[in-house]
C-alpha positions as CSV (number, residue, x, y, z in Angstrom):
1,X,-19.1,-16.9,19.7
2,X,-22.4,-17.1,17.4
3,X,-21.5,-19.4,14.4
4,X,-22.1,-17.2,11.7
5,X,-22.0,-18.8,7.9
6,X,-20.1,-16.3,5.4
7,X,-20.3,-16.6,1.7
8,X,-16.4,-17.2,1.3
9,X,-17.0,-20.6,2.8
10,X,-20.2,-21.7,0.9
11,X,-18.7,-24.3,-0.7
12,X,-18.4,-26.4,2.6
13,X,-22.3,-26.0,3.0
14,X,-23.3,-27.9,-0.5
15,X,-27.0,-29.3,-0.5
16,X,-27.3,-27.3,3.0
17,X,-29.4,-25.1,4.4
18,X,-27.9,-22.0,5.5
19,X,-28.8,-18.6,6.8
20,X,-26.9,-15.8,5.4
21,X,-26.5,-11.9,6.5
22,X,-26.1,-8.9,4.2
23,X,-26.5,-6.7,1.9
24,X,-28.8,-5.9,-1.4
25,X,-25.9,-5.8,-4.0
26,X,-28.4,-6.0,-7.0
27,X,-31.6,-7.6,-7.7
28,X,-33.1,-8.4,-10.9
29,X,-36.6,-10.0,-12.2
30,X,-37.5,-12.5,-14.8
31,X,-41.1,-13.7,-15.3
32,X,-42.4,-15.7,-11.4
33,X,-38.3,-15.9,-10.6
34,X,-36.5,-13.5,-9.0
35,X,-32.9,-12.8,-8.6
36,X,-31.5,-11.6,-5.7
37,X,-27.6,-10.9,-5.5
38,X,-26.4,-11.0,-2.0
39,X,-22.9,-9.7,-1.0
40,X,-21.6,-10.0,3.3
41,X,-17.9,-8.1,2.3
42,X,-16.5,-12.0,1.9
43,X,-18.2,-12.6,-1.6
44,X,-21.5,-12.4,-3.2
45,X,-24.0,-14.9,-4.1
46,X,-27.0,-14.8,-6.2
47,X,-30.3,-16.0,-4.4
48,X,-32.9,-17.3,-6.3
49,X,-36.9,-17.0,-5.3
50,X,-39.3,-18.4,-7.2
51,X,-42.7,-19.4,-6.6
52,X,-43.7,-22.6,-4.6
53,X,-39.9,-22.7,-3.0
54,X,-40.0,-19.7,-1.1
55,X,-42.4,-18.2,1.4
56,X,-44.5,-16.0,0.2
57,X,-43.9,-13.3,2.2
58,X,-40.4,-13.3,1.0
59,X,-41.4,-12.8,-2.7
60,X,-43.5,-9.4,-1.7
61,X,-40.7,-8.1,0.4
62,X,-38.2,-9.1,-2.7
63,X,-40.1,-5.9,-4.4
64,X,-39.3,-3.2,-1.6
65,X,-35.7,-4.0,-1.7
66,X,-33.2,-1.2,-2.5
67,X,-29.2,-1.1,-2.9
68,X,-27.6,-1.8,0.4
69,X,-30.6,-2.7,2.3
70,X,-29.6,-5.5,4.7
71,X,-31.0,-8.6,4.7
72,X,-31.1,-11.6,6.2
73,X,-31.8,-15.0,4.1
74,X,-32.1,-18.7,4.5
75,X,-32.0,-21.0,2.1
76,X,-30.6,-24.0,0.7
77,X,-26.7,-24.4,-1.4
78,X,-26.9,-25.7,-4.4
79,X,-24.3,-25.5,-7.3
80,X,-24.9,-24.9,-10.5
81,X,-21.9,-24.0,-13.4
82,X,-18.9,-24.6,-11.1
83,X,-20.7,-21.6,-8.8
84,X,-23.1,-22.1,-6.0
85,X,-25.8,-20.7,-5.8
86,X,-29.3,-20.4,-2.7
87,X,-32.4,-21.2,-3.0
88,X,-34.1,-18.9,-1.1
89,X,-36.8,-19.9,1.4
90,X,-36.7,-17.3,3.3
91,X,-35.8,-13.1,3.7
92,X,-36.0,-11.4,6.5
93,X,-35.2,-7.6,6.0
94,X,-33.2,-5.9,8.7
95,X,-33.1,-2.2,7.6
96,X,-34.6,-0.1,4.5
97,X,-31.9,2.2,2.5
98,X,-33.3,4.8,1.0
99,X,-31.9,6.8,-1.8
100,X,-28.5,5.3,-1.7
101,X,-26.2,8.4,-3.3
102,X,-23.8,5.9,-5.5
103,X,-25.8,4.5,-8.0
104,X,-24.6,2.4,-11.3
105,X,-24.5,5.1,-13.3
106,X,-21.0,7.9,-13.8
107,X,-20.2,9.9,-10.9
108,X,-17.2,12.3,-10.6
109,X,-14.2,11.5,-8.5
110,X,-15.1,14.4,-6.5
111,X,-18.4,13.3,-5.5
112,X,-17.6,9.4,-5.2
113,X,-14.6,10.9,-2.6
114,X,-16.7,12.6,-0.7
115,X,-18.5,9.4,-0.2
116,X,-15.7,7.5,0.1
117,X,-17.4,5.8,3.3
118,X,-19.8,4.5,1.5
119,X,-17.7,4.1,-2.3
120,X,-15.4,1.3,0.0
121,X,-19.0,-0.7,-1.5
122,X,-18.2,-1.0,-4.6
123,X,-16.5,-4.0,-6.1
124,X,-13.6,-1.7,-8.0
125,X,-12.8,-0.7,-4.6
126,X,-13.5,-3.6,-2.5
127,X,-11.3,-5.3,-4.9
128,X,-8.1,-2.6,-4.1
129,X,-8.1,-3.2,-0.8
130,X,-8.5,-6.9,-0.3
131,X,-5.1,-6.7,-2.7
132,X,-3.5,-3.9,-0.4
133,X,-4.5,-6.4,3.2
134,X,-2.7,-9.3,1.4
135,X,0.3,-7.4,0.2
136,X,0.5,-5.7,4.0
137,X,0.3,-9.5,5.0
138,X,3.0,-10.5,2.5
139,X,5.3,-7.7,3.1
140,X,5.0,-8.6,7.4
141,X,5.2,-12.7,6.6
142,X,8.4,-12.0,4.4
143,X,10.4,-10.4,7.4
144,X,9.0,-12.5,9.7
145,X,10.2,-15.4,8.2
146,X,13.7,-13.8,7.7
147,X,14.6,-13.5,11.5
148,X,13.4,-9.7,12.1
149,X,11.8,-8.1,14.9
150,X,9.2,-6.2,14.8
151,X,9.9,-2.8,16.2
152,X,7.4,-0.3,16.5
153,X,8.4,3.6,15.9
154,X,7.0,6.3,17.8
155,X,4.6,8.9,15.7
156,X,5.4,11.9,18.0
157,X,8.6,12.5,17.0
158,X,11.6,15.8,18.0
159,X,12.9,16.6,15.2
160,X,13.3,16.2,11.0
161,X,14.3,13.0,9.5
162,X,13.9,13.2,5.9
163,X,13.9,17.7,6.0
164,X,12.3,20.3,7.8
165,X,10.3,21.7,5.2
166,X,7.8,18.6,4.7
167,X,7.0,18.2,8.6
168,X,3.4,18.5,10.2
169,X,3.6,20.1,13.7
170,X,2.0,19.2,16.6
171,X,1.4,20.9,19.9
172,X,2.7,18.7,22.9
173,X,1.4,20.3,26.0
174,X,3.9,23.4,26.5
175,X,6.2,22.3,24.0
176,X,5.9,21.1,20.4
177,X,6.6,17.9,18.2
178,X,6.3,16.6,14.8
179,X,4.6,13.7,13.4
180,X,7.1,11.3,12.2
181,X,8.4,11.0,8.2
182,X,10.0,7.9,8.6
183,X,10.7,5.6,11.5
184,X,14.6,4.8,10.2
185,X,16.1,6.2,12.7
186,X,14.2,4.4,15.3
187,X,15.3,1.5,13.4
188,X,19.0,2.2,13.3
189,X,19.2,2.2,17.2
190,X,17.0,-1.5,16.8
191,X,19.2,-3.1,14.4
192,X,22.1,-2.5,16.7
193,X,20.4,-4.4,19.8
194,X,18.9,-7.0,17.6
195,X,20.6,-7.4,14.7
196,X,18.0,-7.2,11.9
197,X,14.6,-5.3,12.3
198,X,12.0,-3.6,10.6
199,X,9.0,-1.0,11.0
200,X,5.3,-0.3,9.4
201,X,2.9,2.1,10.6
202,X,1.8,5.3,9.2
203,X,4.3,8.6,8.3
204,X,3.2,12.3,7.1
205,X,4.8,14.5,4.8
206,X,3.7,18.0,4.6
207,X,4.4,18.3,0.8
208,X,2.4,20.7,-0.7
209,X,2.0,18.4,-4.2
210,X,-1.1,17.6,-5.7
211,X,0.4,15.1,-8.5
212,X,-1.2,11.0,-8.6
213,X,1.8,9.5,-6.4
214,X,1.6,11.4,-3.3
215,X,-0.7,11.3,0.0
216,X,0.2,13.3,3.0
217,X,-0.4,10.3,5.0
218,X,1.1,6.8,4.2
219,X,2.1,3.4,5.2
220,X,5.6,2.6,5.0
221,X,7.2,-0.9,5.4
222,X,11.4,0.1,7.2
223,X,13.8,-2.7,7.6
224,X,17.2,-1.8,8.8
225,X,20.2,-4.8,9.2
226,X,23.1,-4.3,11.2
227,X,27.0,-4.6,9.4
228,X,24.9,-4.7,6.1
229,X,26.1,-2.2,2.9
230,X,24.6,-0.7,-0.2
231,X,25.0,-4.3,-2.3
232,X,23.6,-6.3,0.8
233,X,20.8,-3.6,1.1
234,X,19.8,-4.1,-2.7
235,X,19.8,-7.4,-2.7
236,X,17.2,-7.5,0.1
237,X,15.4,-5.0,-1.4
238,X,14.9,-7.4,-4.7
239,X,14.3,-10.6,-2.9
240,X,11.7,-8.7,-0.7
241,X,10.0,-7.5,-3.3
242,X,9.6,-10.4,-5.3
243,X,8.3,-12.5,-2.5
244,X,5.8,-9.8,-1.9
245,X,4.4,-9.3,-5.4
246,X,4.9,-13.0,-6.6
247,X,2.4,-13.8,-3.2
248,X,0.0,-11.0,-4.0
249,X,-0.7,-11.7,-7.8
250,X,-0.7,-15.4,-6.9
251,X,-3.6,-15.0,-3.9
252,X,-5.4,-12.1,-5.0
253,X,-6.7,-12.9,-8.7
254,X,-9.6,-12.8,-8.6
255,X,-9.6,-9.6,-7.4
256,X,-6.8,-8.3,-10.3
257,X,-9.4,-9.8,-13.0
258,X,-12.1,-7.2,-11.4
259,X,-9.4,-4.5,-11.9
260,X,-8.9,-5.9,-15.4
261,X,-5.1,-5.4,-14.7
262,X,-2.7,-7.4,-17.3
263,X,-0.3,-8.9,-14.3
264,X,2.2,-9.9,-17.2
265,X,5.1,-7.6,-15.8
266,X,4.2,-8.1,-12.2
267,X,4.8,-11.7,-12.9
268,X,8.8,-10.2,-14.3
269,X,9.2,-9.3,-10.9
270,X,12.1,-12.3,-10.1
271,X,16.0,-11.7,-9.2
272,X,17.9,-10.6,-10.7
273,X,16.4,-7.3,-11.1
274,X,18.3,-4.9,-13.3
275,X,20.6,-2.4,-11.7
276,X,22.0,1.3,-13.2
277,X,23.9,4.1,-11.2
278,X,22.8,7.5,-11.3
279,X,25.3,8.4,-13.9
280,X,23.7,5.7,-16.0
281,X,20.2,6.8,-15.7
282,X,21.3,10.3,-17.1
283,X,23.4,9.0,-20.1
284,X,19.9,7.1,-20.8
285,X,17.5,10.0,-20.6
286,X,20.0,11.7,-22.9
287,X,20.4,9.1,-25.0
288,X,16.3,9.9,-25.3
289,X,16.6,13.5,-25.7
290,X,15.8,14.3,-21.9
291,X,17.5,17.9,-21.0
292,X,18.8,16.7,-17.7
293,X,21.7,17.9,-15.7
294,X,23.7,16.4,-13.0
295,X,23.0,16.7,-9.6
296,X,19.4,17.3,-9.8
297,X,16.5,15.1,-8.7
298,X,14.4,13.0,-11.3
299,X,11.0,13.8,-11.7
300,X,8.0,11.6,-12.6
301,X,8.6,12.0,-16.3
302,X,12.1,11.3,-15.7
303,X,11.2,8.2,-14.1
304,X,8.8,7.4,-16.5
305,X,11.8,7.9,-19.5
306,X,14.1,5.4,-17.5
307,X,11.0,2.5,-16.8
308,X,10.7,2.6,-20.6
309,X,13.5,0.7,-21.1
310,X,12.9,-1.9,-18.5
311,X,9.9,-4.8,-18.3
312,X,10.1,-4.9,-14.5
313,X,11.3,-3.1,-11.5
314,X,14.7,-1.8,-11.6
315,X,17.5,0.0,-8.9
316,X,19.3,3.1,-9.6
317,X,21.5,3.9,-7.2
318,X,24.5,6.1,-5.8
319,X,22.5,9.3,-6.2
320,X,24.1,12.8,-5.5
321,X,25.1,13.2,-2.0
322,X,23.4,16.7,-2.1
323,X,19.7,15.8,-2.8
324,X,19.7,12.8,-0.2
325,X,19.1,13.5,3.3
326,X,22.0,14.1,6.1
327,X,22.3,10.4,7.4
328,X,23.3,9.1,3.6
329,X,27.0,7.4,3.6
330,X,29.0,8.9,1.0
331,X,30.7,6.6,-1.5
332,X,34.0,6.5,-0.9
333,X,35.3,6.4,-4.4
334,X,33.0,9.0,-5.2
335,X,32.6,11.9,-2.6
336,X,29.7,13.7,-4.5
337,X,27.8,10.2,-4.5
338,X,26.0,8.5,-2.1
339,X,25.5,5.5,-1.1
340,X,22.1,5.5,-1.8
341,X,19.7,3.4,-3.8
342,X,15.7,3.6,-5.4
343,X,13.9,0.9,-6.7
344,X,11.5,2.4,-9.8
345,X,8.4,0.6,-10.7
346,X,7.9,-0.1,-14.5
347,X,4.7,1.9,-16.6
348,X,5.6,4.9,-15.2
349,X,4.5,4.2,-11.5
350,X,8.2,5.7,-10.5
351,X,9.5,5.3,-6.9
352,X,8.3,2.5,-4.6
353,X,12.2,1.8,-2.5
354,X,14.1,4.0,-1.5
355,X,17.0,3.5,1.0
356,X,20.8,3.1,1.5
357,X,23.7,2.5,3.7
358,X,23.5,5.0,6.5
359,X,26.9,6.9,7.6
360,X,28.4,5.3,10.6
361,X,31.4,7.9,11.4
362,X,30.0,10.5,14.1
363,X,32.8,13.1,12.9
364,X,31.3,12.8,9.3
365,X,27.4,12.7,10.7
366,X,28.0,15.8,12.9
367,X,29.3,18.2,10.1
368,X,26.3,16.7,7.7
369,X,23.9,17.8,10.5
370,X,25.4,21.2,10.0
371,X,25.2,21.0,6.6
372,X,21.3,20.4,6.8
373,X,21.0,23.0,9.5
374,X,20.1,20.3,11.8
375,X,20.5,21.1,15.6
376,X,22.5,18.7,16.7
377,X,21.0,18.8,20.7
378,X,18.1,17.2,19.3
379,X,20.2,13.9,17.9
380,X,22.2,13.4,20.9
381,X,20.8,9.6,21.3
382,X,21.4,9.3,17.9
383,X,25.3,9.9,18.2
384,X,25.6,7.7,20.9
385,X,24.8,4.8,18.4
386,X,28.3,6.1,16.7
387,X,29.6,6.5,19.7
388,X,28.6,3.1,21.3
389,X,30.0,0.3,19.0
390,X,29.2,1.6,15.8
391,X,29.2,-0.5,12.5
392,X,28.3,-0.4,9.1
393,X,24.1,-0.3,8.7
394,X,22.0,-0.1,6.0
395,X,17.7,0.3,5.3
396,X,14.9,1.5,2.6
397,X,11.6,1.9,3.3
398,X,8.5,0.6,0.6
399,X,5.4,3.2,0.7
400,X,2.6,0.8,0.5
401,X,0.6,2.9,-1.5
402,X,3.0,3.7,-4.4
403,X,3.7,-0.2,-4.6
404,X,0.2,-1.2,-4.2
405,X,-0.7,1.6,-7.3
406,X,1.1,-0.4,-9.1
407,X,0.0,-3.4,-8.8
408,X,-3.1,-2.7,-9.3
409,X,-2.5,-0.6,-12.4
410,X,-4.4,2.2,-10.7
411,X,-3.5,6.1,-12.2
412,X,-3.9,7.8,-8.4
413,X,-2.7,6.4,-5.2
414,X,-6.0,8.0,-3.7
415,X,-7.6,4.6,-4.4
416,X,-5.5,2.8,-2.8
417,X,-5.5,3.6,1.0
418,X,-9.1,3.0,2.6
419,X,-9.7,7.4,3.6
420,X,-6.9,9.1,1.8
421,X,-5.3,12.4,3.2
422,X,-4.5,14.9,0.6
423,X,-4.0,18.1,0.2
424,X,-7.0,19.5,0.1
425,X,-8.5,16.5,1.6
426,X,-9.5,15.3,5.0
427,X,-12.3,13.9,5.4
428,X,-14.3,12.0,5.7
């Protein structure tokens, strides 16, 4: 391959000469010197062109830049202030943009999403998703180094995991199929061949909600561990998590000074992470003059209420068996619990875990697909795991997006996913 220099490396070139490639970020003038800032999506570097040092060609063609023309430049590294810097000799333009649509000044979400193809640009959101690549990497590193294997789910799926009224169907030649809500169950048959395992790729909900947390098209991080239980499950949950945020706020900085975001509570996220039950939560949203009643799910102001009283992430667990999806064990002290477990982000970001011990019994799991009005014929290979030396399991899965929200202290989630799928949004 063609060596190519990239500005992320420009320290190893000091008192070089170097040819960079790019793109106009911003130019400015002052007197016979001109300033030329220079970004190649690995950093940005200001070029300087003055009189005498540069060709002179270069100095005329400085004046018909425009935003995001692309350039090419050579030119010497020099540092100056504990940054470096080039000396331009000489620029070479490679193509013209003309009225470039996002320009310094306000624009509407609307009109900046509709562009998001070219709004990926700016720093703001360059900044959001070099954090979201190293969290992915974090989240993959931290199971990798555990002992799991990798197994990936299928997209096309039968049947309902998580319900049947939040499923996108698809037409599958002279039949029909769903695109997948979670890959967990996937997972389960996995973790019973190899022991411990885990899952990311995309998932689709067909939820009709237009509020700042959801997307109809996500990333989701699954792990799933064979003869594990609710505790065991919690306390990978917390170690996970810590090992993921600690590592993102540590390598991605820079990038959280550019979001201005005050990492003070990301840096609380550390074992032991506090722990309530259900029953707890609602004596504490009482307790704040919340009109709550048992059994029922918490909403975002719910959520918001219970993060209040915490400085970093926090579990609540054994939720109703009712409001948790058919393959949820049931406590056995406590048959109207479940076994079930959320982690809930502080400053109101609300749910970014959620997962449990899975039921094990296939006489329990067949009247719960009854329950659920689940057809039974199409979870055949999914009995046979009870059927076929069967033991205690337990999962969660971590939505990227929700997580990465948070981290980045962003108020919408449609920020942080490179071409967000809403709904009422598609393209482009």
């Amino acid at each position: 391959m063609k060596h190519r220099i990239y500005i992320s490396d420009i320290a190893s070139y000091k008192d070089q000469e170097v040819t960079l490639q790019g793109w106009v970020y911003n130019k400015r003038s002052s007197g016979k010197i001109k300033f030329l800032i220079i970004r190649d999506g690995t950093g940005m570097i200001q070029g300087i062109l003055a009189q005498g040092k540069c060709e002179e060609c270069a100095l005329k063609m400085f004046d018909e830049l425009t935003q995001e023309s692309s350039v090419q430049v050579k030119g010497f590294v020099r540092e100056f202030k504990n940054n470096f810097e080039l000396s331009v000799k000489s620029l070479e333009l490679i193509h013209k943009t003309l009225d470039y649509p996002i320009t310094p000044k306000e624009h509407g979400t609307d009109f900046l999403m509709d562009r998001r193809h070219l709004w990926l640009r700016s720093s703001r959101q360059h900044a959001i998703l070099k954090i979201r690549s190293e969290l992915i990497k974090a989240c993959r590193d931290y199971f990798d180094g555990q002992g799991f294997t990798l197994i990936d789910a299928p997209i096309f799926t039968p049947s309902a995991c998580e319900g049947t009224t939040t499923l996108f169907e698809v037409k599958y030649f002279d039949d029909k199929v769903y695109l997948t809500q979670s890959g967990q169950l996937y997972l389960e048959a996995a973790c019973q061949a190899f022991g411990k395992v885990y899952c990311f790729g995309p998932t689709f909900r067909a939820e009709k909600s237009k509020t700042r947390r959801h997307l109809t098209e996500f990333w989701m991080i699954e792990p799933e561990v064979a003869f594990n239980d609710l505790n065991d499950d919690m306390d990978l949950a917390e170690d996970f998590l810590e090992y993921s945020v600690q590592r993102t706020i540590k390598n991605r900085k820079k990038e959280l000074e550019t979001l201005e975001r005050d990492t003070k509570i990301l840096a609380n996220t550390k074992a032991p992470l506090p722990r309530i039950s259900y029953d707890e939560a609602i004596d504490l949203l009482k307790k704040e003059g919340v009109d709550f009643e048992w059994g029922g799910d918490f909403g975002g102001t719910d959520e918001t209420v219970l993060a209040n009283h915490f400085d970093k992430p926090f579990f609540v667990h054994r939720f109703p068996s009712a409001i948790k999806a058919f393959y949820m064990k049931e406590d056995p002290k406590s048959q109207k619990h479940s076994l079930s477990m959320d982690v809930l982000a502080p400053e109101g970001y609300g749910e970014i875990i959620g997962g449990g011990q899975r039921e094990e019994r296939i006489e329990t799991l067949l009247a719960k697909l009854s329950e659920h009005e689940l057809d039974p014929k199409y979870f055949e290979w999914y009995l046979d795991l009870r059927r076929y030396g069967s033991v205690p399991h337990a999962g969660f899965g971590m939505g990227i997006e929700r997580c990465l929200a948070w981290i980045c202290g962003l108020q919408h989630v449609r920020e942080t996913i490179p071409f967000p799928r809403m709904l009422y949004r598609t393209t482009p």
